[in-house]
N, C-alpha and C positions, 0 to 999 in steps of 0.2 A: 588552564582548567576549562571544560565545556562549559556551557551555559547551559542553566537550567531552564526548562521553560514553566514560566508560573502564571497562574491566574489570580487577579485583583480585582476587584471593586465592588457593587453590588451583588449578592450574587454569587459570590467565589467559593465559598465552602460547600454551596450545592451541586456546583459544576464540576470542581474536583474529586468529590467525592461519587460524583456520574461518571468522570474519566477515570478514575481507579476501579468503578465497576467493571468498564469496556477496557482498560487495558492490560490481559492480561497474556504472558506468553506463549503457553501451553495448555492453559485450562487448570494450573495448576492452584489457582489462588492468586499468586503475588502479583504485588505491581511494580514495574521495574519504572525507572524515571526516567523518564522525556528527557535526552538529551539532543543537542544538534551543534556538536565540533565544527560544523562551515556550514552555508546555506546550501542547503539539495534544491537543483533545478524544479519546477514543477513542468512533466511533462507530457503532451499530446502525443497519445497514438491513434491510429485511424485501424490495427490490427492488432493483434495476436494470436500466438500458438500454446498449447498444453502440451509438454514432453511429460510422458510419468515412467518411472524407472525403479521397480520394486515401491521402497518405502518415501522417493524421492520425486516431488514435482518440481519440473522448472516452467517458468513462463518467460514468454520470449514477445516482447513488444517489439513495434513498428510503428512509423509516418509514412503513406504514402505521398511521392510528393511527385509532381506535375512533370512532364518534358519540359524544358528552357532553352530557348536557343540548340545550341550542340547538343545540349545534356539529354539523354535519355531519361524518361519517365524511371525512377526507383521505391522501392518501399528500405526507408531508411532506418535501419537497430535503430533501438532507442533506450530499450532496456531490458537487463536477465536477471528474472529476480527465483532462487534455487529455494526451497521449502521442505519440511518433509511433511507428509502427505497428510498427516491428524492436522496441521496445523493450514494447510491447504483445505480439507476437509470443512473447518472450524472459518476460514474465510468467504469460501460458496455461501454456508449458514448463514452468517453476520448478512452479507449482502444480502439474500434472499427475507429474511426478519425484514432487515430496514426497508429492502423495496416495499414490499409488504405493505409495509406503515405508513411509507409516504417521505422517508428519513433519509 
């Protein structure tokens, strides 16, 4: 069974009900629940690319990383994350709000 992620202590019913405000999947109202089946990496890129494809955005991270010895200088994947475009759209936004604010 996943684990759920929950919030306690001081405090908790404000903050939850702040993350049910912010998470929601489509715009549509609901809030789906925080889950996390194994630990996700948290990961540094120093790049990315926007592919958009009709109704479908992907984003394409990168690490650049240094020549070493033999090894040639590379920009190393790091991650593909596939969207479709309202909900891409709906990301820009968020970001743009919080920079905004200071958040």
């Amino acid at each position: 069974m996943p684990a759920v992620a929950r919030d306690i202590g001081v405090g908790a019913r404000k903050r939850t009900q702040k993350k049910e405000q912010e998470m929601t999947t489509d715009g549509n109202g609901d809030t789906p629940n925080l889950t996390e089946p194994e630990p996700l990496p948290c990961l540094f890129v120093t790049g990315f690319q926007i592919q958009t494809d009709d109704a479908i955005v992907r984003l394409v991270f990168w690490a650049d990383l240094p020549a070493m010895g033999n090894r040639p200088a590379e920009a190393r994947l790091q991650a593909r994350i596939t969207m479709l475009e309202k909900t891409f759209r709906r990301l820009l936004s968020e970001g743009r709000r919080r920079h905004s604010r200071g958040n």
